[in-house]
N, C-alpha and C positions, 0 to 999 in steps of 0.2 A: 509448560509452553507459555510464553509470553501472551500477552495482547497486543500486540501492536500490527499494524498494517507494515507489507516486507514494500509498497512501493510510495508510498505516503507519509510513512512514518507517524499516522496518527496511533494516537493512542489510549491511558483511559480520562478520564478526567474526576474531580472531586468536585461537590457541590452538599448542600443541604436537599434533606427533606422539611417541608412546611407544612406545619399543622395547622387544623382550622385555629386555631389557639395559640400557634405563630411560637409553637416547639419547633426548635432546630434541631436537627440529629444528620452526623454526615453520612454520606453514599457516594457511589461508584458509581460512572455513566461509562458504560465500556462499547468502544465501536464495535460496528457489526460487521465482523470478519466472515468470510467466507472461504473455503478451499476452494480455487477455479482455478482449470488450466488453458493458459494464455499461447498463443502462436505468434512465434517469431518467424515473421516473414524474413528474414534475411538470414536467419541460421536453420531454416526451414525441419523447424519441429516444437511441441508444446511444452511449456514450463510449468508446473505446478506450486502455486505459490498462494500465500495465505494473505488474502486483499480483503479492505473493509468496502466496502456498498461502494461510496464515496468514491475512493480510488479505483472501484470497475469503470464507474461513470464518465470520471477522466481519462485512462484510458482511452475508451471510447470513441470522448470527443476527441482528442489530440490525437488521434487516427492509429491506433495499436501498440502495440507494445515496446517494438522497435522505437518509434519518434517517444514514447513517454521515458523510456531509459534516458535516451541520450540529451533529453533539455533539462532532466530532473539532477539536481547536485547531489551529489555521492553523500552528504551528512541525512539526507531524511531519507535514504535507500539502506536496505539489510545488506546483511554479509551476501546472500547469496544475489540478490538483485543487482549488487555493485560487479561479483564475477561476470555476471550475465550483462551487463552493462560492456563490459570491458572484450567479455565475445565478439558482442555485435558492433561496437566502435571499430575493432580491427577487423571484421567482414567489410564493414562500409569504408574504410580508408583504403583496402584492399580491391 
C-alpha cells in the first residue's frame, strides 16, 4: 500500500540526514497517515479512507467532507475519493 494521503494527495518526500561532521546520507520523511472514517453529510453515511494529520485538519476547517470534495481538484484526489466526489456532486445538483 502506497503512502500517500487519498484527500490531499501528499506524499513522501526525500531529504538528507546531517551529521555533526556534516555527513549527508539520504532518507525518507513520510506523512502521517491515519485510517479514519469520514461522514458524508449528503449521502448520509461514513467513508473510510486513509488521511494524513494535515488533511484531517483541513477537513475540518473547510467544514466536512462534503465541501472538501467538492472545492478540491480531482488531480490531488485518489481513485476512490474522486468516485465519492462524483456521489455527492450529483446528490447536491439533485
Amino acid at each position: 500500500m502506497s503512502r500517500i494521503c487519498e484527500l490531499t494527495g501528499k506524499t513522501r518526500q526525500v531529504g538528507n540526514n546531517v551529521s555533526h561532521a556534516n555527513n549527508r546520507t539520504r532518507r525518507t520523511f513520510l506523512p502521517n497517515l491515519q485510517n479514519v472514517s469520514l461522514i458524508s453529510d449528503s449521502l448520509g453515511k461514513s467513508v473510510r479512507l486513509r488521511v494524513s494529520t494535515h488533511g484531517l485538519r483541513s477537513v475540518e476547517h473547510v467544514g466536512g467532507l462534503d465541501n472538501w470534495l467538492l472545492k478540491t481538484e480531482d488531480t490531488k484526489l485518489s481513485l476512490r475519493a474522486r468516485r465519492l466526489k462524483r456521489e455527492v456532486s450529483k446528490k447536491a445538483a439533485a
